[in-house]
C-alpha positions as CSV (number, residue, x, y, z in Angstrom):
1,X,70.4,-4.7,67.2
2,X,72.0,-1.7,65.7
3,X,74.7,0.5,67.9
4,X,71.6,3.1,67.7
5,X,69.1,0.8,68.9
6,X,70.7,1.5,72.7
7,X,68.2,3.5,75.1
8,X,71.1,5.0,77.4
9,X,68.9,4.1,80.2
10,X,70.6,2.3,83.0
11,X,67.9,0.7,84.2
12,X,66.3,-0.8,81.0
13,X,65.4,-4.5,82.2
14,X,65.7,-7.4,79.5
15,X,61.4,-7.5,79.7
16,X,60.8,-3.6,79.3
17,X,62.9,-3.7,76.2
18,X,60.9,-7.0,74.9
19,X,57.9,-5.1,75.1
20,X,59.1,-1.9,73.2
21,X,60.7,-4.1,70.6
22,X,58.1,-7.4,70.2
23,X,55.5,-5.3,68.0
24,X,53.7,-6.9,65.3
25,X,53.4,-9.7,63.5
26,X,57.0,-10.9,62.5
27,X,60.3,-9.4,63.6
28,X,62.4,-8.4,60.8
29,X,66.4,-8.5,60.6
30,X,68.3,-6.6,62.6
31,X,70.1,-3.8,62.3
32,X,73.7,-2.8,62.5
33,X,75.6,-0.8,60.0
34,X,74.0,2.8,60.9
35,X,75.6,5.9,62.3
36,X,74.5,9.1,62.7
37,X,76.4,11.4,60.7
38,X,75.3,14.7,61.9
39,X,72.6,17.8,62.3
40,X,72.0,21.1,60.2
41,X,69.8,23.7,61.3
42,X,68.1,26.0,59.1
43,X,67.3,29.6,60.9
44,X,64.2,29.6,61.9
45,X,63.5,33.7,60.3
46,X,65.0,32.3,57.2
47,X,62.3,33.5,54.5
48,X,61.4,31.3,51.2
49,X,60.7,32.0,47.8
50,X,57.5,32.9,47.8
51,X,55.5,35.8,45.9
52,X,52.6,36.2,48.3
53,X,54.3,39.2,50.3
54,X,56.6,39.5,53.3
55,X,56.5,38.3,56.8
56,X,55.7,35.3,59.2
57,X,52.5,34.6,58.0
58,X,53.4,34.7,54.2
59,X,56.8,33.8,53.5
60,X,58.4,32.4,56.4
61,X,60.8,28.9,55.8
62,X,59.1,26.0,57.3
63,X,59.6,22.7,55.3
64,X,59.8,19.7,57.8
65,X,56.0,18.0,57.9
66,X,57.4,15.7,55.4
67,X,60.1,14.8,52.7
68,X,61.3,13.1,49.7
69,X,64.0,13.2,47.1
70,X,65.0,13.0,43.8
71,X,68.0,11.0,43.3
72,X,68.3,12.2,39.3
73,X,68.6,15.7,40.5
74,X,69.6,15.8,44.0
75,X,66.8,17.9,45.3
76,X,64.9,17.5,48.1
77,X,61.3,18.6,48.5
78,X,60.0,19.1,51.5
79,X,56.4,20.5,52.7
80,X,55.0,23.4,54.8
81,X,51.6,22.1,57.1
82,X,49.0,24.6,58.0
83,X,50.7,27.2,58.9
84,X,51.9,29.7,61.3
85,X,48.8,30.3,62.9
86,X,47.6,26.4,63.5
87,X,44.6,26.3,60.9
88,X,43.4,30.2,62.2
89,X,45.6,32.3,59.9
90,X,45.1,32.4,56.2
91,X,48.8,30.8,55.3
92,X,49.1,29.2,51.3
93,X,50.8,25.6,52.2
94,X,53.7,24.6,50.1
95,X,56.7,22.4,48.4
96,X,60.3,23.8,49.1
97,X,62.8,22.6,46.9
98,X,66.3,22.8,48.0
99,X,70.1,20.8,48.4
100,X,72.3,19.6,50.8
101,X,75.6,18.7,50.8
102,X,76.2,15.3,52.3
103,X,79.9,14.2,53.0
104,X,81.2,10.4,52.9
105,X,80.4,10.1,56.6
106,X,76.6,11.5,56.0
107,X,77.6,14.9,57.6
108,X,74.7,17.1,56.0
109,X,75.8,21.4,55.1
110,X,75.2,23.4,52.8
111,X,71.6,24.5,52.4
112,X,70.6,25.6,49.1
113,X,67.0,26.9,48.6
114,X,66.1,26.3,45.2
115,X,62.5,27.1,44.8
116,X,58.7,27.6,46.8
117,X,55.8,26.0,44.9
118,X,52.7,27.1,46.5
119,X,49.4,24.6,46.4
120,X,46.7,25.8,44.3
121,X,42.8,24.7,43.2
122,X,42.2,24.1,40.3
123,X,40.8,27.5,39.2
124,X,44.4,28.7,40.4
125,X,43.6,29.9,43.4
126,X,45.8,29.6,46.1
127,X,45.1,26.7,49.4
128,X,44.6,27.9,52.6
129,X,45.3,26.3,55.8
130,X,42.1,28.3,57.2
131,X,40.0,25.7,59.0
132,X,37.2,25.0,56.4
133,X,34.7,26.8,58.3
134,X,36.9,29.8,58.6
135,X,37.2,30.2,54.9
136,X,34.5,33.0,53.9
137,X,31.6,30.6,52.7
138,X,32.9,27.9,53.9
139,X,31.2,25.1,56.2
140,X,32.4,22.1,58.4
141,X,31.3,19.8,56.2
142,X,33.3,21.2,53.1
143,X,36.8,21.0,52.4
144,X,36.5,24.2,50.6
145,X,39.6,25.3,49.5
146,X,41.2,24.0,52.9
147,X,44.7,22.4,52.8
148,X,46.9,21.1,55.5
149,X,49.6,19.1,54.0
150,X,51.3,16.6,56.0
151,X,52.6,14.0,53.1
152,X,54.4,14.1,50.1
153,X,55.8,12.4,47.2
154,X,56.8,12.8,43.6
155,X,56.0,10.8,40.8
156,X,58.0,10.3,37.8
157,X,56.1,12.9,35.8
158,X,57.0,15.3,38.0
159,X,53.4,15.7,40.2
160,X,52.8,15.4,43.4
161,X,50.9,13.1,45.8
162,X,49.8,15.5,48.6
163,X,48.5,13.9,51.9
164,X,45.9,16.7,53.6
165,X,45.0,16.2,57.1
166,X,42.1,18.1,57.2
167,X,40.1,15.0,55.1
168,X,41.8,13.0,55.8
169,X,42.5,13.2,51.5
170,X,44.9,13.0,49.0
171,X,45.5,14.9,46.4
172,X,47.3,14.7,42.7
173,X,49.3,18.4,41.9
174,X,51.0,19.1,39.1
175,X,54.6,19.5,38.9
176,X,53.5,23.7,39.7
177,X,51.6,22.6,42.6
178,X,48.0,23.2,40.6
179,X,45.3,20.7,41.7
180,X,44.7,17.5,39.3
181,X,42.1,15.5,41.1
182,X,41.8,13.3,44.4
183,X,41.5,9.9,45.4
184,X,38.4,8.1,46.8
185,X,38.5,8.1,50.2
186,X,37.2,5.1,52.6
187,X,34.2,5.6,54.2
188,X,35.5,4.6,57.8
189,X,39.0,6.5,57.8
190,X,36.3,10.0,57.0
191,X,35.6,12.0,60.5
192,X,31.7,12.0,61.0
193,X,29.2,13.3,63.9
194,X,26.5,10.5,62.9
195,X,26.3,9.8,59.6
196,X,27.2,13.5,58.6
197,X,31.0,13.6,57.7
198,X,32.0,16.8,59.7
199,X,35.7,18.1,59.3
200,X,36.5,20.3,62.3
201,X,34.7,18.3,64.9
202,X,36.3,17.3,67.9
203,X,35.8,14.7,70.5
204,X,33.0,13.8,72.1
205,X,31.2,15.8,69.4
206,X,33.1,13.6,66.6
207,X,31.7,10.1,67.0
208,X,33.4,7.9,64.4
209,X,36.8,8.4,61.6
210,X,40.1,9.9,61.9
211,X,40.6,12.1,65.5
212,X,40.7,16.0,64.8
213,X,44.1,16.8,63.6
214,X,45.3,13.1,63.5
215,X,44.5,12.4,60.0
216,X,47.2,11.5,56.8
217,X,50.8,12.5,58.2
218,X,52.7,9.8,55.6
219,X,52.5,9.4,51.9
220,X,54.7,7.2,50.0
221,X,54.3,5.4,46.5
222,X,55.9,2.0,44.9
223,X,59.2,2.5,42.5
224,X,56.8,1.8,39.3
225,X,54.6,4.4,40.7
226,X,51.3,2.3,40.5
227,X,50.3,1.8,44.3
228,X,50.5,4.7,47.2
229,X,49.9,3.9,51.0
230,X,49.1,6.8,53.1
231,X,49.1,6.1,57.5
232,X,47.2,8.1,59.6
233,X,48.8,9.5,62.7
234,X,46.8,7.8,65.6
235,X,44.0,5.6,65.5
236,X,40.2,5.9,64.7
237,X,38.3,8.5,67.2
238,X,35.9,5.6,68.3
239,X,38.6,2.3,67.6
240,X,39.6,1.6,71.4
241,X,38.3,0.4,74.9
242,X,35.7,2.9,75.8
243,X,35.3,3.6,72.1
244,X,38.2,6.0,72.8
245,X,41.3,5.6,70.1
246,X,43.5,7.7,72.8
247,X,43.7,4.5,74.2
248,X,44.3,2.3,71.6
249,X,47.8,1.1,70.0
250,X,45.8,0.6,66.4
251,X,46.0,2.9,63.8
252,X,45.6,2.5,59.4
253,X,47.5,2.6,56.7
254,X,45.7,2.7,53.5
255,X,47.0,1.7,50.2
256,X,45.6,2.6,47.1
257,X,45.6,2.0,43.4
258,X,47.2,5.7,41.9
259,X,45.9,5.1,38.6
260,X,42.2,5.3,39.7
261,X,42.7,6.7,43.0
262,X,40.7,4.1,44.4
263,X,41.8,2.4,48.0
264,X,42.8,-1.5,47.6
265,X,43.3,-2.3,51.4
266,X,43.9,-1.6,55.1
267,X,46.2,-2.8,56.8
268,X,46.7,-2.3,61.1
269,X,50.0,-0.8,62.0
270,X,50.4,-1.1,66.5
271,X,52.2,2.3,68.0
272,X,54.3,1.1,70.8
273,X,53.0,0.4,73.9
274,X,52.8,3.0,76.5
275,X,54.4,0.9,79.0
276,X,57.5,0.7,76.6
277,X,57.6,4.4,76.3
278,X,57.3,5.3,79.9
279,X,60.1,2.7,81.3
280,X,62.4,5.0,79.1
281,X,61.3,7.9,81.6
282,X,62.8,8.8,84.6
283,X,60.5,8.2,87.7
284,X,56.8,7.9,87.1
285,X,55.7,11.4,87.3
286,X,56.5,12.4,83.4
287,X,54.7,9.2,82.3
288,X,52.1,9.0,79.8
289,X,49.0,9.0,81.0
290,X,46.5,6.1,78.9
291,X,44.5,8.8,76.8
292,X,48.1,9.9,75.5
293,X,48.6,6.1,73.7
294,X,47.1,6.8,70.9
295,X,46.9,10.9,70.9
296,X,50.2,12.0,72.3
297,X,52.1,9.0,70.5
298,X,51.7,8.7,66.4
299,X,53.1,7.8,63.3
300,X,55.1,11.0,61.4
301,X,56.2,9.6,58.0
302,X,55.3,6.4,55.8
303,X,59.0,5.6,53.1
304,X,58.4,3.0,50.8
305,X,61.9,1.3,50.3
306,X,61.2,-2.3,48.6
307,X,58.9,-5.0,48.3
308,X,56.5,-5.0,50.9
309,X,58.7,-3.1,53.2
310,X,58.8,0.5,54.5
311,X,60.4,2.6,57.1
312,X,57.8,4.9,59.7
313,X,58.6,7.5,62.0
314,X,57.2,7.0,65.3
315,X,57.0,9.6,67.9
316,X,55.8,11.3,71.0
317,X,54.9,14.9,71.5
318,X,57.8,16.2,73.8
319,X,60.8,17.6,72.5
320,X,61.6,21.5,71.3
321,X,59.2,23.3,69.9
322,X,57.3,26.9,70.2
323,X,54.4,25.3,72.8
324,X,56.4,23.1,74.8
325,X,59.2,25.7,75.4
326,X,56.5,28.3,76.2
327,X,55.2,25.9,78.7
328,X,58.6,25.9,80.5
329,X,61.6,23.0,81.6
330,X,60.9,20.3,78.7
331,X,59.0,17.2,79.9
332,X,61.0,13.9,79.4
333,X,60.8,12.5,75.8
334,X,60.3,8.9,75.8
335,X,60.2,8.0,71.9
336,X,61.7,9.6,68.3
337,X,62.4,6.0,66.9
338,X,62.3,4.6,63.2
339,X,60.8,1.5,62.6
340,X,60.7,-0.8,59.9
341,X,57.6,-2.3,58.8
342,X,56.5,-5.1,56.6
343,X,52.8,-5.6,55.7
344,X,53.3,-9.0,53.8
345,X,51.3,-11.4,55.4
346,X,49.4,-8.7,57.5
347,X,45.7,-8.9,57.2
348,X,43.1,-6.5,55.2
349,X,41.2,-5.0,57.3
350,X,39.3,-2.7,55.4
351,X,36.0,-4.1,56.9
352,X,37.1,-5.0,60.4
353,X,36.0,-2.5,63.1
354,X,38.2,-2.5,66.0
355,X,36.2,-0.4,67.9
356,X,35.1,-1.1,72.0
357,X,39.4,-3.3,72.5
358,X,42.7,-1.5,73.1
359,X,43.5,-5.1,71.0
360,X,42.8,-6.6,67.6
361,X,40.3,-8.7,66.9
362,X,40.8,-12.6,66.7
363,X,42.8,-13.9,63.9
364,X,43.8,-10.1,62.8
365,X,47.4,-9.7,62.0
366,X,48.8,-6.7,62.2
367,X,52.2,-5.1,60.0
368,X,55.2,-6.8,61.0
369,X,58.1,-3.9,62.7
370,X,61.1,-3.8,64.2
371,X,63.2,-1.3,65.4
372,X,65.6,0.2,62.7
373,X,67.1,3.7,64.4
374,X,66.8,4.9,67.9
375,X,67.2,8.7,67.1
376,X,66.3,9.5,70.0
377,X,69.0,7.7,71.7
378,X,71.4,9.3,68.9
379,X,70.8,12.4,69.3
380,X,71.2,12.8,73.0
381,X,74.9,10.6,72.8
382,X,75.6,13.3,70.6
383,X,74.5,16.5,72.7
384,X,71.3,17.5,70.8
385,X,68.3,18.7,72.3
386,X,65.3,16.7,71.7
387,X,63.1,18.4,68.7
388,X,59.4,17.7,69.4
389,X,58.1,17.2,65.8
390,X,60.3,15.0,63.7
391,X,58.6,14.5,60.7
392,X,59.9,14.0,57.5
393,X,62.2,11.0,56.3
394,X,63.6,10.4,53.1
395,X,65.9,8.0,51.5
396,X,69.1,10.7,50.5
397,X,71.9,10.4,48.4
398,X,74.7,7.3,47.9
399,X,77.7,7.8,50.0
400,X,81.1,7.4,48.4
401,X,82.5,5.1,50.8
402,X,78.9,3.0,50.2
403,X,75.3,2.6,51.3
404,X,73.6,5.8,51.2
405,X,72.4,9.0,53.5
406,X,69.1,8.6,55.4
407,X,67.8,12.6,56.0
408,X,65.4,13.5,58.7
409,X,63.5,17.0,58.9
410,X,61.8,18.6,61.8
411,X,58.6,20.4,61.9
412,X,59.3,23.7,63.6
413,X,56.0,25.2,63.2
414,X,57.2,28.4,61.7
415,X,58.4,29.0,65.7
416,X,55.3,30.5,66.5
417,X,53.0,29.9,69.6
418,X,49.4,32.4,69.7
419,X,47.2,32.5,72.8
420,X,44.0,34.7,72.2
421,X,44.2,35.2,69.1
422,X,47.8,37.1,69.7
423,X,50.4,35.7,67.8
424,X,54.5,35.3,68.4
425,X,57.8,34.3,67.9
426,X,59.3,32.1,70.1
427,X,63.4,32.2,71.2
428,X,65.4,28.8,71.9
429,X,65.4,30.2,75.3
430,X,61.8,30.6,76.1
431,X,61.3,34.2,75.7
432,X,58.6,35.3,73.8
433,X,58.7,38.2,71.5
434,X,56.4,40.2,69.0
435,X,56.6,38.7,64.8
436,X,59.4,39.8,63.3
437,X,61.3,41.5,66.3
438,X,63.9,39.1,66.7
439,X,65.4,37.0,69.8
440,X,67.2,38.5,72.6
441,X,71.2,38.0,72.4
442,X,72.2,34.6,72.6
443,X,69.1,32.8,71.6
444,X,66.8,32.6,68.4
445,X,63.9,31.5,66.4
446,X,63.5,27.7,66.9
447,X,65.3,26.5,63.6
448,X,63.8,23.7,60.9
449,X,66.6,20.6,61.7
450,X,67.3,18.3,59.2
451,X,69.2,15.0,60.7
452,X,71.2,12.6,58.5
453,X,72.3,8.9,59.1
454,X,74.4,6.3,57.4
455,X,72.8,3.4,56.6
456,X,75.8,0.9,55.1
457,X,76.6,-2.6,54.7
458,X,74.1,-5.8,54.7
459,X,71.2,-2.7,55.8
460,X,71.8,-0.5,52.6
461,X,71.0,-3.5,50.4
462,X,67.3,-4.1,51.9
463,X,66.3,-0.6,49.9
464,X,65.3,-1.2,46.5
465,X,68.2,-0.1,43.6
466,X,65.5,2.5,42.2
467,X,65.9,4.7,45.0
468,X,69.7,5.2,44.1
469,X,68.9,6.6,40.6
470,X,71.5,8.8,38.8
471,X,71.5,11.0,36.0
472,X,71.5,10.1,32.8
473,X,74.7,11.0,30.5
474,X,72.7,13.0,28.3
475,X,71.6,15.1,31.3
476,X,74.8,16.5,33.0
477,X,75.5,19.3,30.5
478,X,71.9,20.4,31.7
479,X,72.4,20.1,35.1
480,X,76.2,22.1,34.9
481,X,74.7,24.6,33.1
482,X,71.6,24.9,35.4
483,X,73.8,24.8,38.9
484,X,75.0,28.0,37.5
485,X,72.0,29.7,37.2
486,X,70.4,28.9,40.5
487,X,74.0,29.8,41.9
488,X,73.5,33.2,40.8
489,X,69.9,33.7,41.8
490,X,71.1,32.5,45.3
491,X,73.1,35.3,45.4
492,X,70.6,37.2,45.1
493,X,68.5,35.6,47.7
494,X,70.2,33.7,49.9
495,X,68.7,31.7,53.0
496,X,70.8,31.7,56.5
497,X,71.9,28.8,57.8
498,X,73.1,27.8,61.1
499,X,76.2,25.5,61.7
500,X,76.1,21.7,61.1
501,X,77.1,19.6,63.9
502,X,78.8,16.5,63.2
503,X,78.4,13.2,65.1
């Protein structure tokens, strides 16, 4: 395995590491020409480029839920959630555009901000990340004009495929971020109490479909642009022993047809086993309970890269972040790993329940995976702290000395906790503080993080040559001229930027 693949845990026996890495159907090759190249935080009071007024709830920088990039341009887009007030505040989701700079050794700087694109319906009105029923005249069982964005990609006309939680649903924008149409959901992936498809019930009320606020949290399309897979984060509310999915290993991915918007298949992708996860943990009194299998452990990002093959961020819920530094010293993380998956051969399984079994039913085979980057592990070697949400992943620029940059981007949640109904901002060092005031001395907002690796060698050539596009010659005089204008209206506005750590 690759150099990043190492837990740094002592006492990692031969079997504990079998059962982290034996996942799946097929193991794929191994890894070994990745480094990490380094870590750039973004401020987390850094403000956007939005219109809709001034202040945490309205403009404040928050980009990580997910990301992709445009290898013609060298732009980035990366997507806002909810918002700052976790589906209770009346925040207008959106697309930040922006650039990096990305050295030879995949040491990210440089943040540029280019632009804010906020979602809109298609009578123009802005999204909200309100709950559905929170919306005036809205209802459970209505998305209304409801939008929590968790996936993203562009396609080649310049729209967007938005992945929405709250459905779970997906969306077609156009390149302003205005509402086209959506796709045709499945009917077992939709959250229901009975037969009634209900979007803000939670468990034990919710009795079948996606888990409340464990819906679509990756979106990624083919090179041609014709199919689009979208993973949910955990597995079905009622697929699992006890008809519990907090206790099953077996979530969806769903691929559909983006012409008609109509899904193709299903395919069963296994999260890695609890027991994995916890012999990573010090002691046993930080392990993962098994309700936290499938509810505290989840998929954060679905990156087509070739064929049949894609790379998935996997994830626990521990790490930095407003709650968990509220709640005081950070429990142990056991898991921020990238795997890579391959769903040829793995079965359809549109029509097969797995409900009442933690495992799959006879003769079901799920996506085949293997481990690809440990970042976890990477991080730590390198003296990081542990984000909690990492989120986005996409497939960055070429690297002069060959292969290319793999970027990473953290969720910060607008570093923001609320408890009744009061909202704040939350420091690095725990200390909670009124919107807007700032951080004591010393400390600050929690910051958005993006993360970059270098992927070289025999590992670089298993991503498809489309990903690596570059402009055309009839574009650079363009894209000179057009640097200098955004130079100049980043002048104007610029957007603070912490220092970059190199590996």
């Amino acid at each position: 395995m690759a150099s990043l693949n190492a837990t740094g845990d002592s006492d990692m026996t031969i079997s504990k590491l079998a059962a982290a890495l034996l996942l799946g159907a097929a193991a794929l090759p191994a890894h070994a020409a990745i480094t990490f190249g380094g870590a750039l935080d973004v401020a987390g009071d850094a403000t956007d480029l939005a219109t809709l007024g001034n202040g945490p709830n309205l403009n404040r920088l928050s980009f990580g839920s997910d990301l992709t990039y445009n290898a013609r341009t060298g732009t980035f887009y990366g997507i806002s959630d909810r918002g700052p007030g976790g589906g209770t505040i009346d925040w207008a989701p959106r697309v930040e555009a922006f650039k990096i700079d990305v050295s030879g050794s995949a040491a990210p700087s440089n943040f540029q901000l280019q632009s804010t694109t906020v979602f809109r319906q298609a009578n123009g009105q802005v999204y909200s990340g309100l709950f559905p029923n929170l919306i005036p005249g809205g209802s459970s069982t209505n998305l209304n004009k409801s939008l929590d964005s968790e996936g993203i990609v562009r396609l080649s006309n310049g729209h967007f495929l938005v992945a929405d939680e709250y459905g779970p649903s997906i969306y077609e924008m156009d390149r302003n971020g205005k509402f086209l149409r959506a796709f045709t959901q499945p009917s077992n992936i939709l959250p229901k109490v009975g037969s009634t498809v209900d979007y803000v019930a939670t468990r034990p009320t919710l009795t079948s479909g996606r888990q409340d606020n464990r819906g679509y949290e990756g979106l990624t399309v083919s090179a041609d642009g014709k199919t689009a897979w979208g993973i949910l984060q955990d597995p079905l509310v009622n697929e699992g022993a006890s008809n519990d999915g907090r206790r099953s290993q077996n979530l969806r991915i769903v691929q559909f047809d983006v012409a008609t918007g109509v899904a193709q298949k299903q395919f069963a992708y296994q999260l890695e086993a609890l027991s994995a996860i916890n012999g990573r943990i010090p002691g046993t009194a930080d392990d993962f309970s098994a309700t936290n299998q499938g509810r505290s452990i989840g998929v954060s990002s679905l990156t087509w890269i070739g064929g049949t093959k894609f790379l998935v961020i996997e994830r626990d819920n521990r790490g930095q972040g407003p709650d968990n530094i509220v709640a005081g010293a950070l429990q142990p993380s056991g898991t921020k790993r990238i795997y890579m998956i391959d769903i040829a051969g793995a079965s359809d399984v549109s029509g097969v329940s797995f409900v009442g079994s933690n495992s799959l039913p006879s003769g079901v085979v799920p996506v085949g995976k293997s481990l690809f980057i440990d970042v976890q592990s990477a991080l730590l070697t390198a003296g990081l702290v542990l984000p909690e949400k990492l989120e986005g992943l996409a497939i960055g620029p070429k690297l002069a000395g060959g292969g290319f940059a793999l970027i990473l981007a953290t969720d910060n949640d607008f570093s923001v906790t609320q408890g009744s109904g009061v909202q704040t901002d939350v420091c690095t060092n725990g200390v909670q503080v009124a919107l807007g005031a700032g951080c004591p001395t010393g400390s600050s907002l929690v910051p958005s993080r993006l993360y970059s690796f270098a992927v070289t060698g025999d590992d670089a050539k298993q991503f498809d040559a489309s990903l690596f596009a570059v402009p055309e010659p009839a574009t650079w005089s363009m894209m000179i001229a057009g640097f200098g204008l955004v130079g100049g209206a980043m002048r104007r506005r610029a957007t603070r930027v912490t220092t970059s750590v190199a590996a």
